[in-house]
N, C-alpha and C positions, 0 to 999 in steps of 0.2 A: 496486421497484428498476428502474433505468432496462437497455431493453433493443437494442439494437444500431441496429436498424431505427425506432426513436422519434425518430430526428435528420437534421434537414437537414443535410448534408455541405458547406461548404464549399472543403473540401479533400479529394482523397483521395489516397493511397500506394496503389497496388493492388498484388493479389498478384502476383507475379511483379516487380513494380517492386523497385529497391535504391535508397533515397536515403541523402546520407551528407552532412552539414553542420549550418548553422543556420537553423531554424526559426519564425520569429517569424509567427504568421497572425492576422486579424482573423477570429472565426469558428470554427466546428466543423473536427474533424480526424479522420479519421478511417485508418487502418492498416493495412492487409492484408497487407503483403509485410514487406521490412526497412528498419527506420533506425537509424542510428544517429549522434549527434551534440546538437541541443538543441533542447529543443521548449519554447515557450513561447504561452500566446493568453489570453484575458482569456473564455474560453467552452469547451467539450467538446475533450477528447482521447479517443477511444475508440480500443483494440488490437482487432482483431478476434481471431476463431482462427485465423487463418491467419498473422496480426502475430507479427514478430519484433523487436524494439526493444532498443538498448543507448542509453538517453539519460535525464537527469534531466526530471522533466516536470514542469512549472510549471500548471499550470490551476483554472477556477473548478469544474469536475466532469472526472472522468477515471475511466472505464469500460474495463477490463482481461478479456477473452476468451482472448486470447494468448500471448505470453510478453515479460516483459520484463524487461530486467537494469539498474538505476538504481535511483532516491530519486522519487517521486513527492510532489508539497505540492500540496493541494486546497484551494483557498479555501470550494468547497463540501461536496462529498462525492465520496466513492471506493467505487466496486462493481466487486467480483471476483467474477467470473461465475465457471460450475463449473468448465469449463479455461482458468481464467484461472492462469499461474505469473510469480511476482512475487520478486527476488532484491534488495531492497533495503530501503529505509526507505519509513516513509509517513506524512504528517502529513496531517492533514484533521479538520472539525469533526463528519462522519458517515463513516461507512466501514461497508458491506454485506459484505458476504460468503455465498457459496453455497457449499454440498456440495460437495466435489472440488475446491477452489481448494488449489494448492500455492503455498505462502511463506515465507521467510526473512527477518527485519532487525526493524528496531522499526519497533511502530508506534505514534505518538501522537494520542492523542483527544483535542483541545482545542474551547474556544470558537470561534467566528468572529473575536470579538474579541479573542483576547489566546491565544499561543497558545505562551504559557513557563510549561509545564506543571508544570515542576521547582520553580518559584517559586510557583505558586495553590497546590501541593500542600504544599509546605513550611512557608508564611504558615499554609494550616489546622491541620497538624501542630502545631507550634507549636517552638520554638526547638530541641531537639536531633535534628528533624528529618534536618537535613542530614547528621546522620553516621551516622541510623540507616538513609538512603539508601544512602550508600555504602556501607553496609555490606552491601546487598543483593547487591549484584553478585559478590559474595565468597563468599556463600554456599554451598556445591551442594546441591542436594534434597536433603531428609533420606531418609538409609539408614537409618534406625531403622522404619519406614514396615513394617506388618507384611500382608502378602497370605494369602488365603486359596485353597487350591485345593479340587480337588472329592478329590485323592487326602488330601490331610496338614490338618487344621486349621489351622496357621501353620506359616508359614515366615519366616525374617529373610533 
C-alpha cells in the first residue's frame, strides 16, 4: 500500500493553508490543510492527516489519511490509511483499506476497463437479474438472525 512520503509532490496545500476553487494539476497533489472545491489530475491525490477536503476527486491513484467529504473515481487505485475518514462514494479498479479507516457511501470495484458494474453483474446473473437487484436495496437485515450470549443460549 502506497504510503505518504513515497511521492514526489508536485503540488502542495499545506497545513495551515485554505484553498477554495478549481483544481486541474499536471502531477502529484498533495493536502495538508483545507480545500474545497474540484480536484482533478491525470496522477496522485493524496489527503494527508492533517487534510481536510470538501471536493469530488478525479485521479489515476488517490491516497486518503485525512478526512474528506465527496465522491472519489480512481482510475487506478484507492488507499485509506488508518485515519483516513471518507464521507462519500468511491469507484476505483483496487481499493486498500487499513484498520481504523472511518467511511460512509458506496463503493464500487470494477475493472479498469469497463466500469458499469450493474451491467457485468447483471449480463452474469442472467435475465431476472435486474429485479432481484432492486430488490436488494429494499430489503433490511434479517431479524430472524438468532445470537447466542454467555448468560441465555438464544435469543431473538
Amino acid at each position: 500500500m502506497a504510503k505518504i512520503n513515497d511521492m514526489n509532490t508536485n503540488c502542495i496545500i499545506g497545513e495551515g493553508s485554505v484553498f477554495e476553487g478549481k483544481f486541474y494539476v499536471n502531477g502529484p497533489v498533495l493536502i495538508e490543510g483545507k480545500f474545497q472545491g474540484d480536484i482533478r489530475t491525470d496522477d496522485q491525490v493524496v489527503i494527508g492527516p492533517t487534510g481536510k477536503v470538501k471536493t469530488d476527486i478525479s485521479a489515476r491513484k488517490v491516497t486518503v489519511s485525512g478526512t474528506i467529504i465527496g465522491n472519489i473515481t480512481a482510475t487506478e487505485e484507492v488507499n485509506l490509511l488508518a485515519t483516513g475518514k471518507v464521507l462519500g462514494n468511491i469507484s476505483t479498479p483496487r481499493l486498500n483499506v487499513e484498520q481504523g479507516v472511518v467511511t460512509s457511501g458506496k463503493v464500487i470495484i470494477h475493472s479498469s476497463g469497463n466500469n458499469n458494474v450493474d451491467k457485468i453483474i447483471s449480463e452474469s446473473f442472467g435475465e431476472e437479474a435486474e429485479s432481484l437487484f432492486k430488490d436488494l436495496d429494499k430489503k433490511p437485515y434479517p431479524k430472524d438472525r438468532k445470537t447466542q450470549t454467555a448468560d441465555d443460549k438464544t435469543q431473538e
